[in-house]
N, C-alpha and C positions, 0 to 999 in steps of 0.2 A: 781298520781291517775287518772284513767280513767274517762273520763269526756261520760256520757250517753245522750246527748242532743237530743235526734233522741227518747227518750222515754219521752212521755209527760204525766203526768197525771193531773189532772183536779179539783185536789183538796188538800188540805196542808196533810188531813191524807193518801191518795192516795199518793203523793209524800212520805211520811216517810216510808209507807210499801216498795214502789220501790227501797228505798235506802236499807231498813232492811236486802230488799232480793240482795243486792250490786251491783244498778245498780247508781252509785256517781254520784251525778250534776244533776238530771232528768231536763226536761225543763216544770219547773211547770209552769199550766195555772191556771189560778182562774174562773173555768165551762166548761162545757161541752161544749158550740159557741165557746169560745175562741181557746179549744183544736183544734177544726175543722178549726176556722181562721187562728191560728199556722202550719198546716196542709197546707193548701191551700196557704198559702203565700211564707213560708219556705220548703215544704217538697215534693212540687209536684212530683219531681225526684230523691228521697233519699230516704232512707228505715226509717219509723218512723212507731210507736207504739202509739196510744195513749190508755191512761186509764181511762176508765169513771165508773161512778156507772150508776144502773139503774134505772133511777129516772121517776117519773111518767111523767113530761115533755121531748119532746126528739128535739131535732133538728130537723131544716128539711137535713140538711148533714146525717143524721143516713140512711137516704131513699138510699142514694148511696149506700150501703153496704149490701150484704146478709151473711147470718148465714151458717155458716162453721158448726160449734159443740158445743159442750158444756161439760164443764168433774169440780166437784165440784165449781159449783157456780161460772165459770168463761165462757163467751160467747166470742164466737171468730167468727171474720166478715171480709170480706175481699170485694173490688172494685174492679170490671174492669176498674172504672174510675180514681182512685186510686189505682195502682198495685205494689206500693212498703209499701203502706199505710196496717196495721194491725188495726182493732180496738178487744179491750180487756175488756169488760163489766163486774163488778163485779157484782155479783145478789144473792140472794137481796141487798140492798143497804149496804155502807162497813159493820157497824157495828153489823148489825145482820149477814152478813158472817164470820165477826170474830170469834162472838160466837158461827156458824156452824161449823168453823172450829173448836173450840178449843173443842166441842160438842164433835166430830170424835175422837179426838188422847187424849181422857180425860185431859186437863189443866182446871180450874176452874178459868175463869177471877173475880172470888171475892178476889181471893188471891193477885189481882195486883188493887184492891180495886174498880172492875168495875160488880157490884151485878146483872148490866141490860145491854140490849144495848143501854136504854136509858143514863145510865150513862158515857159510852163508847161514847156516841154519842158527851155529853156536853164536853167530854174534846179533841174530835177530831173534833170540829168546829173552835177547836182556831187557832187561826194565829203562835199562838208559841207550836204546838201541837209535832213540833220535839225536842225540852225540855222536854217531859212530860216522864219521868223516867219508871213512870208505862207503859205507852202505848209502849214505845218502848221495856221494859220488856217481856209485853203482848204477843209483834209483835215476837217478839226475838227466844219466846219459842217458838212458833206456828214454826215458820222457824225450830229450832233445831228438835221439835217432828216432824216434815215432814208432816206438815198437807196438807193434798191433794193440796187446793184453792191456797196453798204457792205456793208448786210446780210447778201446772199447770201453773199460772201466772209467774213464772220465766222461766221455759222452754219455753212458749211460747212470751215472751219476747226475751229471747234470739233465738229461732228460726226467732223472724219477724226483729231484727235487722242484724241478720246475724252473730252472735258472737259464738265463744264456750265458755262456760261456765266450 
């Protein structure tokens, strides 16, 4: 099994979607500093991806990075100061784009027992949020029905690590 360590994302339910979309091992960080620290220590000179929500607090590392595009609720940034370095913003934050995405290709996350994104929210804050049957369900279907955000996020994933997919 391919090990993805060069894709970091910055949160436990951010790591499960990475993997959903099969990129095995990510190099989870726990926040958005971190991911940047991870970055800046490990990755100056290697192709890395990181994956953040977009949370009303931002780093001051985010300042490096200007906006490339944007294609379903996925922001893509790129450094001249960092030029192997991707950054990959989920927006709004994850669990209201889940239910954007799942919005789009009709899945009804009540059926995987998640009524709100509030509900979606309390069981993707957990630390053991890759056990949760339903969310990975959730994730699963989203991936199969080809919801845009999926997509976009794994192509551009795999275009900023350099891989074919």
């Amino acid at each position: 099994m391919n090990s993805h360590h060069q894709v970091i994302p910055e949160c436990y339910a951010d790591t499960l979607l990475v993997e959903v979309l099969g990129f095995t091992r990510p190099n989870h960080q726990l926040g958005i500093g971190i991911v940047f620290n991870e970055i800046h220590k490990n990755f100056k000179r290697r192709q890395a991806v990181g994956i953040i929500d977009d949370d009303k607090r931002k780093p001051k590392d985010l300042d490096l990075f200007n906006f490339v595009e944007e294609h379903a609720g996925v922001k893509k940034l790129r450094s001249s100061d960092l030029p192997n370095t991707t950054i990959l913003i989920i927006s709004p934050a994850f669990e209201d784009w889940v239910f954007e995405n799942a919005r789009v290709v009709d899945v009804d996350p009540g059926k995987y027992g998640f009524r709100s994104s509030k509900d979606l929210q309390k069981a993707c804050k957990r630390i053991d949020v890759n056990k949760d049957e339903q969310v990975k369900q959730l994730l699963n279907t989203l991936k199969q029905k080809k919801a845009p955000g999926f997509e976009r996020l794994q192509t551009w994933i795999t275009e900023a690590i350099g891989e074919a997919f």
